[in-house]
DOKELO-75267 format. One line per 2 residues: number of its first residue (from 1); their letters; for each residue x, y, z of N, C-alpha, C. Coordinates in nm, 2 decimals. Example, Ala and Ser with C-alpha at 12.3 -4.5 7.8 and 13.67 -1.06 7.14 Angstrom:
BEGIN
1 = AS = 1.32 -0.57 0.78 1.23 -0.45 0.78 1.32 -0.33 0.78; 1.28 -0.22 0.71 1.37 -0.11 0.71 1.29 0.00 0.79
***
This chain:
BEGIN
1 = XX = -8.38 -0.38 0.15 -8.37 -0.26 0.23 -8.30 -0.15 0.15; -8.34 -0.03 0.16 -8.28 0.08 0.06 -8.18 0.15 0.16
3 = XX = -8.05 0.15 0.08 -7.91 0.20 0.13 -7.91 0.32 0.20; -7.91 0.33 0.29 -7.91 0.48 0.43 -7.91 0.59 0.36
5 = XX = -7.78 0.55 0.25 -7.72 0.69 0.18 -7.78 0.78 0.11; -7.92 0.70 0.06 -7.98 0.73 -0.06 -8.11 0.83 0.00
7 = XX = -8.13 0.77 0.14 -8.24 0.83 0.21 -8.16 0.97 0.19; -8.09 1.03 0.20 -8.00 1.17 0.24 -8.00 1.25 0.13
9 = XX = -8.01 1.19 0.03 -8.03 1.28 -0.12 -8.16 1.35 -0.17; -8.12 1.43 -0.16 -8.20 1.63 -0.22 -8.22 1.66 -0.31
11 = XX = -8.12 1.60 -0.41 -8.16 1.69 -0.53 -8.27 1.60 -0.61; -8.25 1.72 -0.69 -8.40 1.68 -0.74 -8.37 1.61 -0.90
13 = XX = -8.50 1.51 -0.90 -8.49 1.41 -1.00 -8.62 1.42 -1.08; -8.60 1.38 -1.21 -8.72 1.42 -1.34 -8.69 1.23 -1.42
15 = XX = -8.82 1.25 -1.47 -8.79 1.11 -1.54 -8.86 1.16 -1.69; -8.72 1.13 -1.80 -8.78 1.16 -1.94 -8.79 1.02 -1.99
17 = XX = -8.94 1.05 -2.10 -8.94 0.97 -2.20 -8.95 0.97 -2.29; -8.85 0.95 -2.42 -8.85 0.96 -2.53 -8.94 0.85 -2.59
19 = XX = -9.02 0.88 -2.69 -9.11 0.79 -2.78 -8.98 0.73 -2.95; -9.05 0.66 -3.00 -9.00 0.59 -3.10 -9.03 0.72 -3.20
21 = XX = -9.10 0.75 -3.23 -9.10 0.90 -3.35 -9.02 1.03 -3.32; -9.00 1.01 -3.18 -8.90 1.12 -3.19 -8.73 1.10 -3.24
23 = XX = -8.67 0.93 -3.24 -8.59 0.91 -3.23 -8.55 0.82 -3.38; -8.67 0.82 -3.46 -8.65 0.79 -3.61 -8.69 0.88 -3.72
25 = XX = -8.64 0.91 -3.80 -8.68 0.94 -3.92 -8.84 0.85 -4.02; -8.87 0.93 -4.12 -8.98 0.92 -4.19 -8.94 0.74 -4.26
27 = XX = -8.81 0.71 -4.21 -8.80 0.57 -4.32 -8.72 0.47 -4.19; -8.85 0.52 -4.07 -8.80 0.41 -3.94 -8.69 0.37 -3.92
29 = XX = -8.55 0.50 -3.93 -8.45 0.44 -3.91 -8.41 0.55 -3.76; -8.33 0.45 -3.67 -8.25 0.54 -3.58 -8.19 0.66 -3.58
31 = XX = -8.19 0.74 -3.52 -8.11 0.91 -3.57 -8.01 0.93 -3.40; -7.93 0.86 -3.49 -7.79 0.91 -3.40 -7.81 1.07 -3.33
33 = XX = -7.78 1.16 -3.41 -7.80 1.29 -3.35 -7.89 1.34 -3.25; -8.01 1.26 -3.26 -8.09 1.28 -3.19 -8.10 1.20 -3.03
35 = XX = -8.07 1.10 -3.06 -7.98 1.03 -2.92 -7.89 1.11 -2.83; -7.77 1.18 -2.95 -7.68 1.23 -2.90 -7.72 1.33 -2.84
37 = XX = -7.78 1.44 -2.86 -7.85 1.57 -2.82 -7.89 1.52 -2.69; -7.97 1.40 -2.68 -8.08 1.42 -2.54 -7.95 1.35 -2.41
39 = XX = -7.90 1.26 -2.47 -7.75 1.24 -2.37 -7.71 1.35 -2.29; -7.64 1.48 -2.40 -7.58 1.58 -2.36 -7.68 1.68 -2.29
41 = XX = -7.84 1.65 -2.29 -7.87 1.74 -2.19 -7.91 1.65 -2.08; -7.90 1.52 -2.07 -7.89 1.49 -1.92 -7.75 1.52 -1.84
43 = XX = -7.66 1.48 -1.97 -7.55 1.53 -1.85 -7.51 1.70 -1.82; -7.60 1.79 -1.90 -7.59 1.91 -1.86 -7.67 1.92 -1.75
45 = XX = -7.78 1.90 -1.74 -7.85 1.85 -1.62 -7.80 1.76 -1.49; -7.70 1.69 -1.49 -7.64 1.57 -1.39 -7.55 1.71 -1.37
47 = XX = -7.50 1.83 -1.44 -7.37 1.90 -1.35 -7.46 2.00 -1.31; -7.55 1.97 -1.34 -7.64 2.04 -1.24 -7.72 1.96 -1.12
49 = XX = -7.66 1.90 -1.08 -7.72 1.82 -0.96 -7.86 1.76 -0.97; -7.90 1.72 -1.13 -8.02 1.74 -1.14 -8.02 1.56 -1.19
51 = XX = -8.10 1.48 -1.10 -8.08 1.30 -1.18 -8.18 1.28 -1.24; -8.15 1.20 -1.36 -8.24 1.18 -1.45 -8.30 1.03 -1.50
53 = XX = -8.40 1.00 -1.46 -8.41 0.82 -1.53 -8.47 0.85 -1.67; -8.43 0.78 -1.76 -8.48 0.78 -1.89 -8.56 0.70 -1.95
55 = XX = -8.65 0.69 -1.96 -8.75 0.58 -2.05 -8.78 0.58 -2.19; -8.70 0.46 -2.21 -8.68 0.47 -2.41 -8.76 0.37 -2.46
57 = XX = -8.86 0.42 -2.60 -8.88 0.33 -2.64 -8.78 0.28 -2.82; -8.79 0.22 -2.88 -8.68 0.25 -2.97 -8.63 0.09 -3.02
59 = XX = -8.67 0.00 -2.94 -8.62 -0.15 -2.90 -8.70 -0.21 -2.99; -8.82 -0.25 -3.07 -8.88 -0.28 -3.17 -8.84 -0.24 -3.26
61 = XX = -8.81 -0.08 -3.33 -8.74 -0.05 -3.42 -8.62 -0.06 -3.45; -8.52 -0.10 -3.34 -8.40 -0.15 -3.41 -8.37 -0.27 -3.45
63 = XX = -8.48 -0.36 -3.35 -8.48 -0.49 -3.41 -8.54 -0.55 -3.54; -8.62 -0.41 -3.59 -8.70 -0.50 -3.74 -8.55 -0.40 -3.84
65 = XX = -8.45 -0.32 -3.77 -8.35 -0.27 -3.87 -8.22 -0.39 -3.87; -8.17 -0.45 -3.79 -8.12 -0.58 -3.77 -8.22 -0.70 -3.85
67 = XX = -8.34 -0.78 -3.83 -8.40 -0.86 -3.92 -8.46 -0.87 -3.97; -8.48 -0.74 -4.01 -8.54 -0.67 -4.17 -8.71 -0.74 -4.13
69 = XX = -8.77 -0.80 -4.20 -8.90 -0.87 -4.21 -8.91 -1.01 -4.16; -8.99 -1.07 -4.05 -8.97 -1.19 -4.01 -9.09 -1.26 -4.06
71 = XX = -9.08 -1.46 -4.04 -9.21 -1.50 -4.09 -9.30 -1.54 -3.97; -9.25 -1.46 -3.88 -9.36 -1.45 -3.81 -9.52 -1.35 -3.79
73 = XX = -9.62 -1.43 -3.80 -9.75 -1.35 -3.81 -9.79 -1.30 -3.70; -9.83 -1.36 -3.59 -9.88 -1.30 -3.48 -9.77 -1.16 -3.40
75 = XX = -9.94 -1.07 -3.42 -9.80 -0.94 -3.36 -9.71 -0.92 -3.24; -9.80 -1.01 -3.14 -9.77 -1.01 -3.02 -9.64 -1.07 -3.04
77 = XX = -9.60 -1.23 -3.08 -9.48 -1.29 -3.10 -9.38 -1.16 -3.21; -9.43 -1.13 -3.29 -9.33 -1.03 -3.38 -9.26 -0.90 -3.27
79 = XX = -9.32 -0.85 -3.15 -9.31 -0.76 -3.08 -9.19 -0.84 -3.04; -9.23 -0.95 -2.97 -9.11 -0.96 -2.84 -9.03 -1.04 -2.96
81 = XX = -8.98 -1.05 -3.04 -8.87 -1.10 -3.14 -8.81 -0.95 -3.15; -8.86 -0.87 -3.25 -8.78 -0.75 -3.25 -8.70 -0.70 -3.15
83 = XX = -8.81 -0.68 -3.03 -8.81 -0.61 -2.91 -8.62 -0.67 -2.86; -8.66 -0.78 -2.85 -8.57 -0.89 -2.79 -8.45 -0.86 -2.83
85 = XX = -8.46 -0.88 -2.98 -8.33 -0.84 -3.04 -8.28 -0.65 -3.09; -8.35 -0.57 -3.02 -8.31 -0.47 -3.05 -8.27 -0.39 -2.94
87 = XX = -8.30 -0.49 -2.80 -8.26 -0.39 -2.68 -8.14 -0.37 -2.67; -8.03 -0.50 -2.70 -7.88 -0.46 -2.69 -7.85 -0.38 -2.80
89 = XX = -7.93 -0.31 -2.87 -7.85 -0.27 -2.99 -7.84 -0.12 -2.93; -8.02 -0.09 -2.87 -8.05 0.01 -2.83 -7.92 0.06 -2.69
91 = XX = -7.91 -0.01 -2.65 -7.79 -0.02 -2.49 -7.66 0.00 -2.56; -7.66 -0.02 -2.67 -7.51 -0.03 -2.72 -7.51 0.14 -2.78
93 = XX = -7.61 0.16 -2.84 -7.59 0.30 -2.91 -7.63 0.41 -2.75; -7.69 0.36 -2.66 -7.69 0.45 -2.50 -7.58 0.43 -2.47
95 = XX = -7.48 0.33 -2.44 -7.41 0.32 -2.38 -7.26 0.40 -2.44; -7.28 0.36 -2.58 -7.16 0.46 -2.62 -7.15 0.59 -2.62
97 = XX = -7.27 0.64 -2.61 -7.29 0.81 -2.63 -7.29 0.83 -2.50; -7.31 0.79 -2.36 -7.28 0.84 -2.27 -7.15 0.84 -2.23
99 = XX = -7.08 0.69 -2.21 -6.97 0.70 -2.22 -6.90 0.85 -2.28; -6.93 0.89 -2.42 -6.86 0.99 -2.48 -6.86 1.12 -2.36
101 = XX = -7.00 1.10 -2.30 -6.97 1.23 -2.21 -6.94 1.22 -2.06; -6.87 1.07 -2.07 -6.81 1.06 -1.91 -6.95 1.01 -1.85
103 = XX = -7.05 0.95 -1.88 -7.08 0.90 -1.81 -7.15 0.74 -1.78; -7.20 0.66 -1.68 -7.25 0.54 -1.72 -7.42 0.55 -1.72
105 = XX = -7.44 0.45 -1.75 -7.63 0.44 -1.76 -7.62 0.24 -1.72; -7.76 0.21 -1.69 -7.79 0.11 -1.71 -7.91 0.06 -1.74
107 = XX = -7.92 -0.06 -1.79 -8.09 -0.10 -1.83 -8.19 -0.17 -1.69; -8.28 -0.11 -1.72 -8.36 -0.12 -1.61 -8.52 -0.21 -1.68
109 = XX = -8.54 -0.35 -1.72 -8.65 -0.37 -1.78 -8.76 -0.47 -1.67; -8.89 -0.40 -1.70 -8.99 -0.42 -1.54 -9.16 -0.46 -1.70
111 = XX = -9.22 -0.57 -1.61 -9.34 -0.55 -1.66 -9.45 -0.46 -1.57; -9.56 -0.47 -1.60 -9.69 -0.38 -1.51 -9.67 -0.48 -1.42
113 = XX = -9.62 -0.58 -1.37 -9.68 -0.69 -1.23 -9.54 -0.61 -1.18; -9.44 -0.58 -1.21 -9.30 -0.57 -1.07 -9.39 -0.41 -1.10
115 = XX = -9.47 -0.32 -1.04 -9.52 -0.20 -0.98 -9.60 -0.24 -0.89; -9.64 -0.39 -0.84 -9.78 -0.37 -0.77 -9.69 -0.40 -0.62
117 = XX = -9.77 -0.35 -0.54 -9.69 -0.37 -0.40 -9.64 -0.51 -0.34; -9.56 -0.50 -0.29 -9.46 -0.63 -0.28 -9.32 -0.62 -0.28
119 = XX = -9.28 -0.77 -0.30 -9.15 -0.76 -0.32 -9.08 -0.72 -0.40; -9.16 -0.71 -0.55 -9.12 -0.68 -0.70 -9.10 -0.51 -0.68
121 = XX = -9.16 -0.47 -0.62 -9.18 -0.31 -0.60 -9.07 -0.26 -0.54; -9.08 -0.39 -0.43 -8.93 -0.29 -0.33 -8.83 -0.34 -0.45
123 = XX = -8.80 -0.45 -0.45 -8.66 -0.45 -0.54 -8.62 -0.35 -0.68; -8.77 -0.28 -0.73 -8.72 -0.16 -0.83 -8.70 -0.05 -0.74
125 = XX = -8.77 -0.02 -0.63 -8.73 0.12 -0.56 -8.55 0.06 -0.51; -8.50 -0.02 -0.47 -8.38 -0.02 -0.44 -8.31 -0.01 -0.55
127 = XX = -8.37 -0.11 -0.65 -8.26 -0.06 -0.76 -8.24 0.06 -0.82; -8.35 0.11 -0.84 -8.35 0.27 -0.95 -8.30 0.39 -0.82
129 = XX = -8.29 0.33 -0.67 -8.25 0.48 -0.61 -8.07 0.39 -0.54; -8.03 0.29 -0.59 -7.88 0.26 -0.58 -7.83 0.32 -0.73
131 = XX = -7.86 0.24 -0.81 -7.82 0.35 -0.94 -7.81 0.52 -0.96; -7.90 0.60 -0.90 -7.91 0.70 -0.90 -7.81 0.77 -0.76
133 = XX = -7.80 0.68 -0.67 -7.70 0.72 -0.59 -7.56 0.75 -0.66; -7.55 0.63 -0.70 -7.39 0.63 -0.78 -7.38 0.65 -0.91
135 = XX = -7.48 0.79 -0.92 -7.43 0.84 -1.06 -7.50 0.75 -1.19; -7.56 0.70 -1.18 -7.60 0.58 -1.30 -7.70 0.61 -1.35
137 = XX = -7.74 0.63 -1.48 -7.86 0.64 -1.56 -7.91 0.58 -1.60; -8.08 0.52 -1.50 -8.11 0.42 -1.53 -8.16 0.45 -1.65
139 = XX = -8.17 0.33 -1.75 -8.25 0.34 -1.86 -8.41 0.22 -1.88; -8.51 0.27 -1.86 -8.61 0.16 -1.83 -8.72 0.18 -1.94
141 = XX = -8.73 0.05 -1.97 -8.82 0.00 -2.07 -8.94 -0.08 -2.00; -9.02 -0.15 -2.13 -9.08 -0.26 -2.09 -8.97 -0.42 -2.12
143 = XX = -9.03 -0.48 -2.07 -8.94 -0.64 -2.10 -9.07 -0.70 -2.20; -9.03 -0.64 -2.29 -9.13 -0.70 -2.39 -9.13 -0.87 -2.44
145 = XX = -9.00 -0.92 -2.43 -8.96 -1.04 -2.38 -9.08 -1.15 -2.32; -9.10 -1.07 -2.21 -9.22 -1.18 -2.10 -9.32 -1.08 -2.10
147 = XX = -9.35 -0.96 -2.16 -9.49 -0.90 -2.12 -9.57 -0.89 -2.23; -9.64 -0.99 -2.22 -9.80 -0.95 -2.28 -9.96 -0.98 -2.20
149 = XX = -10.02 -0.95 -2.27 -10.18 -0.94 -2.14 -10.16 -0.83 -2.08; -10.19 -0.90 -1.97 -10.28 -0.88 -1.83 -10.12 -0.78 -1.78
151 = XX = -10.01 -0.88 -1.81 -9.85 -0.79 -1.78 -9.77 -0.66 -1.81; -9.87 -0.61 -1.93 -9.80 -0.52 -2.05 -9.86 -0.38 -2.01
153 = XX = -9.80 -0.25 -2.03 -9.80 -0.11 -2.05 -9.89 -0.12 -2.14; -9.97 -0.03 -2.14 -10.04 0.04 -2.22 -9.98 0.10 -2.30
155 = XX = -9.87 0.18 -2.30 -9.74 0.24 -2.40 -9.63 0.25 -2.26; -9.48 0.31 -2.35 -9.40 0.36 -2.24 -9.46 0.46 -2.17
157 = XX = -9.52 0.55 -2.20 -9.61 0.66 -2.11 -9.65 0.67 -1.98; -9.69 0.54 -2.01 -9.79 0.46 -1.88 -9.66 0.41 -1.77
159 = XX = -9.62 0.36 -1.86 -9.45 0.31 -1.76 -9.36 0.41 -1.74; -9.38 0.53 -1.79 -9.30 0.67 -1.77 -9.33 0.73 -1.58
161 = XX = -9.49 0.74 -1.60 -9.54 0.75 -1.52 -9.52 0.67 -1.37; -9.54 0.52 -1.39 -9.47 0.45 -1.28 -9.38 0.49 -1.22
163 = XX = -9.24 0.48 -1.32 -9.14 0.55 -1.27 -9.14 0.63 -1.20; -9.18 0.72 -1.25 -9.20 0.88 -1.16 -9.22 0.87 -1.05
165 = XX = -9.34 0.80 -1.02 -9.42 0.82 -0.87 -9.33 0.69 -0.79; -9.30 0.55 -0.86 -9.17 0.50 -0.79 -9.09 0.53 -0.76
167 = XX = -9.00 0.69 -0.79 -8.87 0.75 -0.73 -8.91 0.87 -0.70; -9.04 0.92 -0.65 -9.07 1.04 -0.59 -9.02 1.17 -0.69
169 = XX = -9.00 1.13 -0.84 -9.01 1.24 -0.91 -9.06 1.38 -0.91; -8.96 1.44 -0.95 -8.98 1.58 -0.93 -9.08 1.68 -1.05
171 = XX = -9.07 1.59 -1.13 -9.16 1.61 -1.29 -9.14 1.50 -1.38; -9.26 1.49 -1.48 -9.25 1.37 -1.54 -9.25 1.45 -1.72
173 = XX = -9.10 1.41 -1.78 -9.14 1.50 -1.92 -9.18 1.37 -2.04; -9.23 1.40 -2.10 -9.30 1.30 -2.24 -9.23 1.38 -2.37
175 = XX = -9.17 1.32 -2.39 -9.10 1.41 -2.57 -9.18 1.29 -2.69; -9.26 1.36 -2.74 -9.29 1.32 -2.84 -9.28 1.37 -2.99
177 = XX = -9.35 1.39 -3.09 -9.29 1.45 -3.21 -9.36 1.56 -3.23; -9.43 1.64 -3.14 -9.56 1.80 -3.18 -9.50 1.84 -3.04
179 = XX = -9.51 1.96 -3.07 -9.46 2.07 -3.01 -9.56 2.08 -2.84; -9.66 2.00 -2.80 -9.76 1.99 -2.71 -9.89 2.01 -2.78
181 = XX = -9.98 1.97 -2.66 -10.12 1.97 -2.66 -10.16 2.11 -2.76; -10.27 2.10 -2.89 -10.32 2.19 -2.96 -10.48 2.23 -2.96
183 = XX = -10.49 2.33 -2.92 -10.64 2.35 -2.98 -10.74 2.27 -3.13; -10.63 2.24 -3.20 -10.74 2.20 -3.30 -10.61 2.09 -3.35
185 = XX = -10.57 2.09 -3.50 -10.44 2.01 -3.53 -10.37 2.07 -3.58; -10.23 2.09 -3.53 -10.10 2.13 -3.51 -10.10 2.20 -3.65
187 = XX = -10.11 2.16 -3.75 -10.08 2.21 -3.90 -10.19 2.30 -3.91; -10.35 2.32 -3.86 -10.40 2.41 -3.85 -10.35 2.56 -3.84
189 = XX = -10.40 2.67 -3.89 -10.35 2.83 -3.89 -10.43 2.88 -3.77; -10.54 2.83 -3.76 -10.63 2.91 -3.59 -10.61 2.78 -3.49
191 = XX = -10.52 2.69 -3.53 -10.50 2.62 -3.37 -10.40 2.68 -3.28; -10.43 2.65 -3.18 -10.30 2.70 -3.09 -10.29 2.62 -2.98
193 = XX = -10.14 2.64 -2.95 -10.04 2.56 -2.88 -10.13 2.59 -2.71; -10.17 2.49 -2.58 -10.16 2.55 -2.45 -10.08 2.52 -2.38
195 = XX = -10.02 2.57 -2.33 -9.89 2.60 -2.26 -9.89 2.50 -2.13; -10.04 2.54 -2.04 -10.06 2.52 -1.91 -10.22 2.43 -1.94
197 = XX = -10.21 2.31 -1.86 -10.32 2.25 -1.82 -10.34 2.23 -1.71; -10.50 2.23 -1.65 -10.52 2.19 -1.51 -10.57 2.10 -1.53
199 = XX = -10.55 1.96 -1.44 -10.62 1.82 -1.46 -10.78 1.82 -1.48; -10.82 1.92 -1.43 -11.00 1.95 -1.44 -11.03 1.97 -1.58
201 = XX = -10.98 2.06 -1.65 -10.96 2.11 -1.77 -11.01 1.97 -1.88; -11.14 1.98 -1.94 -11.15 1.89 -2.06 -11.11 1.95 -2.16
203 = XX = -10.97 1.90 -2.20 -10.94 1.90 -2.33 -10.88 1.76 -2.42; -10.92 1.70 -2.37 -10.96 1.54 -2.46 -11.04 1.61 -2.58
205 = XX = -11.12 1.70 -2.60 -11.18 1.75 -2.66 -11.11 1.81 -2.81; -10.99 1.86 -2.75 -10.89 1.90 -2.84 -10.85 1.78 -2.93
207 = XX = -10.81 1.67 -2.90 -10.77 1.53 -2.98 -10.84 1.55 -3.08; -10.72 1.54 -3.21 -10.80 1.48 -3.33 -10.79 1.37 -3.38
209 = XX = -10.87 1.32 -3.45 -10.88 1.19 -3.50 -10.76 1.17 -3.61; -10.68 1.21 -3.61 -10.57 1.15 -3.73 -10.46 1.09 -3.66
211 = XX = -10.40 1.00 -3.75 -10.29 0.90 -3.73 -10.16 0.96 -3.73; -10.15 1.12 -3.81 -10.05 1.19 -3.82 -10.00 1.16 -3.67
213 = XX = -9.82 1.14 -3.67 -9.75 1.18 -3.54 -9.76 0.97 -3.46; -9.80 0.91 -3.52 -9.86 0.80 -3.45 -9.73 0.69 -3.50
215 = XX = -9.68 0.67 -3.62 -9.55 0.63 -3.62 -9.60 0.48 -3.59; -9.50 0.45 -3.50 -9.45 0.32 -3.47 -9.46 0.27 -3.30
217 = XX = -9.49 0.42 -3.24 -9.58 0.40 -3.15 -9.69 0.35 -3.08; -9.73 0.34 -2.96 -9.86 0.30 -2.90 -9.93 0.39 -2.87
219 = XX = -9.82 0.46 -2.84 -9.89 0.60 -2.73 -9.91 0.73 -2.85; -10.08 0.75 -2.83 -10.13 0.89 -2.91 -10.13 0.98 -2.87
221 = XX = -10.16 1.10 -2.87 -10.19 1.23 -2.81 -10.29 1.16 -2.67; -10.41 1.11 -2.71 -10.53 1.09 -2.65 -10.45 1.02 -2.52
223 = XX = -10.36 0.90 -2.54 -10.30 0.83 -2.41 -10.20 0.95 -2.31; -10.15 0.99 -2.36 -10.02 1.08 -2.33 -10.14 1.21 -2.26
225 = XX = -10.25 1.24 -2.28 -10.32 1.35 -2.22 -10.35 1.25 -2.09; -10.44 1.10 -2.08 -10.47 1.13 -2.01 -10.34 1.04 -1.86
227 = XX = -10.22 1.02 -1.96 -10.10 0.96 -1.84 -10.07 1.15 -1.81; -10.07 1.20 -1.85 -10.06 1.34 -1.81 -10.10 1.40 -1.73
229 = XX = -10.26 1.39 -1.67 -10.34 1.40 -1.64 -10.31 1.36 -1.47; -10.34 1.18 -1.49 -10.29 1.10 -1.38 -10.20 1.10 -1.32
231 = XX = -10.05 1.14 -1.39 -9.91 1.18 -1.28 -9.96 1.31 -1.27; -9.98 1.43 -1.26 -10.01 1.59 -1.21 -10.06 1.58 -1.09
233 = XX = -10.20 1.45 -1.12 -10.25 1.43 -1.01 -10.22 1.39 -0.86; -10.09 1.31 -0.90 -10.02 1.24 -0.84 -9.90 1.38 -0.74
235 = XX = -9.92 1.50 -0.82 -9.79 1.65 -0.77 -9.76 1.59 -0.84; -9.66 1.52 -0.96 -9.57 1.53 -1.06 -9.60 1.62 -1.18
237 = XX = -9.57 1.78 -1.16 -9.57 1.81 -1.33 -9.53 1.74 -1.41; -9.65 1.72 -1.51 -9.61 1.67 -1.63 -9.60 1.72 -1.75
239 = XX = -9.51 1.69 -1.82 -9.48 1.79 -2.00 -9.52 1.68 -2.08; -9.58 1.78 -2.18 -9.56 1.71 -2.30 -9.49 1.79 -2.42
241 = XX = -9.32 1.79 -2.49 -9.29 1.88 -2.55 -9.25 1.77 -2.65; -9.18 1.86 -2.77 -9.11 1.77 -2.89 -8.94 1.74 -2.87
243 = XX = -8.97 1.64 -2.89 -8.84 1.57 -2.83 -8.74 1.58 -2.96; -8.73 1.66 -3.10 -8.65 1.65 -3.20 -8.63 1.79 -3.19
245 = XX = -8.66 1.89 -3.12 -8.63 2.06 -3.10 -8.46 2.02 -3.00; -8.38 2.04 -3.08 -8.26 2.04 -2.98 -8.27 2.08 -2.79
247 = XX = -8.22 2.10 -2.68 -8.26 2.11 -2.59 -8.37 2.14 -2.52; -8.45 2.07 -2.59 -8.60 2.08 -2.51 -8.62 2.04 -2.34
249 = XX = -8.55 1.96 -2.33 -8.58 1.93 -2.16 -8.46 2.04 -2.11; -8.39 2.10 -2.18 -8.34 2.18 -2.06 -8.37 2.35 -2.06
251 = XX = -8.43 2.38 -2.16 -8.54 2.49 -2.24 -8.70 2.43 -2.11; -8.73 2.34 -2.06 -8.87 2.28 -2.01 -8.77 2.31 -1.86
253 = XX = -8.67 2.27 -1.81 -8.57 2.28 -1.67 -8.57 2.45 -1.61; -8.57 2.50 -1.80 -8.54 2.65 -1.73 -8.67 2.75 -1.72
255 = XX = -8.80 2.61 -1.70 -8.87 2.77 -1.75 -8.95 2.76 -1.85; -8.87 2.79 -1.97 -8.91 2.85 -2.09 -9.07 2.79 -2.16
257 = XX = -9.15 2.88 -2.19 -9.29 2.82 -2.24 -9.26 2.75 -2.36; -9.25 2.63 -2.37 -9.22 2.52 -2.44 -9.30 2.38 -2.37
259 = XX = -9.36 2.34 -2.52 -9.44 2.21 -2.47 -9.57 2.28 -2.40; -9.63 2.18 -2.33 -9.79 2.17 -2.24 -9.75 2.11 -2.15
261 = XX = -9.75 2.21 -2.02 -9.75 2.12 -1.89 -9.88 2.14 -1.81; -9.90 1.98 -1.75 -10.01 1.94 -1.68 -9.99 1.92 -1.54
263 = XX = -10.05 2.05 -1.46 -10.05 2.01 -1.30 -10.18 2.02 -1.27; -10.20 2.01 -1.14 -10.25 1.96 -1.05 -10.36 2.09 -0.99
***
């Protein structure tokens, strides 16, 4: 049963997700600073009455920075070995940086089966709106641990999305490493940036075929258009901005024509 209290709360709530290229450098290493930045705009955001759940991906890459190269072949098994061992590392570098700014978070990890209706479902809606009651930043991943198959995200994107429409989200932002959706490719001179998409709007058309921006990632432009697509549809505005431009989610909060947002 979800706590009386929680029913009572107004303000309005956004769920960001940072991708693995926004939060490493060219030599797949973690970037503190960059952590730190997106911290300090949720809690600029939190004194603004504004709650935020975060979806990080980042947990595979800290784990192959802890055990360097394993002799494990199969990727699936290499995934949840890294994965496994890089979430507390990942929780440890969240947890310190918020702390720094007074505040707590906690980890929140779900496969595709706790979304389907049931008991798995109610227990993440109680949990992600008790946390958010009392101030707590959930932080939610996949449990790459026990998900593969038939169990597994498509990318965090797709699990961004969940989220969102699980806590009646107010907008759903995607920070990846390009500035949003482009007419042609980003380094092009006659491409250009669109600001505003309508879910009718074919611009899958726009995707280019390069790997540029693709990293260490799952999620491409092509996925991220059409999880963009599907939450708008859902009434969640959704963004897609660059998540290494200092204050971009609070530059996207105020307004400002930054990124590609997709409604409805």
């Amino acid at each position: 049963m979800i706590p009386e209290n929680i029913n009572k709360m107004e303000k309005k709530r956004i769920v960001v997700k940072v991708g693995t290229n926004v939060m490493t450098n060219k030599d797949n290493r973690i970037l503190g600073p960059v952590l730190k930045n997106l911290v300090e705009q949720i809690s600029i955001l939190y004194e603004q009455d504004i709650l935020v759940v975060l979806v990080s991906s980042g947990s595979a890459i800290a784990g192959k920075e802890i055990l360097g190269d394993i002799s494990i072949k199969d990727e699936s098994m290499r995934r949840q070995v890294f994965s496994s061992v890089g979430q507390p590392r990942m929780m440890r570098h969240y947890y310190s940086i918020f702390h720094d700014f007074g505040m707590r978070c906690a980890q929140v990890l779900a496969t595709k089966r706790d979304f389907a209706p049931g008991v798995h479902r109610e227990n993440m809606i109680n949990c992600y709106e008790s946390l958010l009651s009392e101030g707590i930043i959930p932080i939610a991943n996949e449990d790459d641990a026990v998900s593969v198959t038939m169990s597994m995200f498509s990318d965090n994107d797709e699990l961004a999305s969940l989220v969102a429409e699980l806590i009646n989200a107010d907008s759903l932002i995607i920070l990846s490493d390009t500035d949003g959706l482009y007419t042609g490719h980003p380094d092009d001179d006659d491409s250009e940036k669109l600001n505003k998409v309508q879910i009718d709007q074919n611009v899958e058309k726009y995707v280019q075929e390069s790997t540029k921006g693709e990293g260490q990632g799952r999620g491409g432009m092509e996925s991220k258009i059409k999880i963009a697509k599907s939450t708008a549809r859902k009434n969640i505005p959704t963004y897609i901005a660059n998540g290494k431009k200092p204050n971009i989610i609070l530059d996207i909060m105020e307004g400002k024509p930054v990124g590609t947002k997709f409604t409805s």
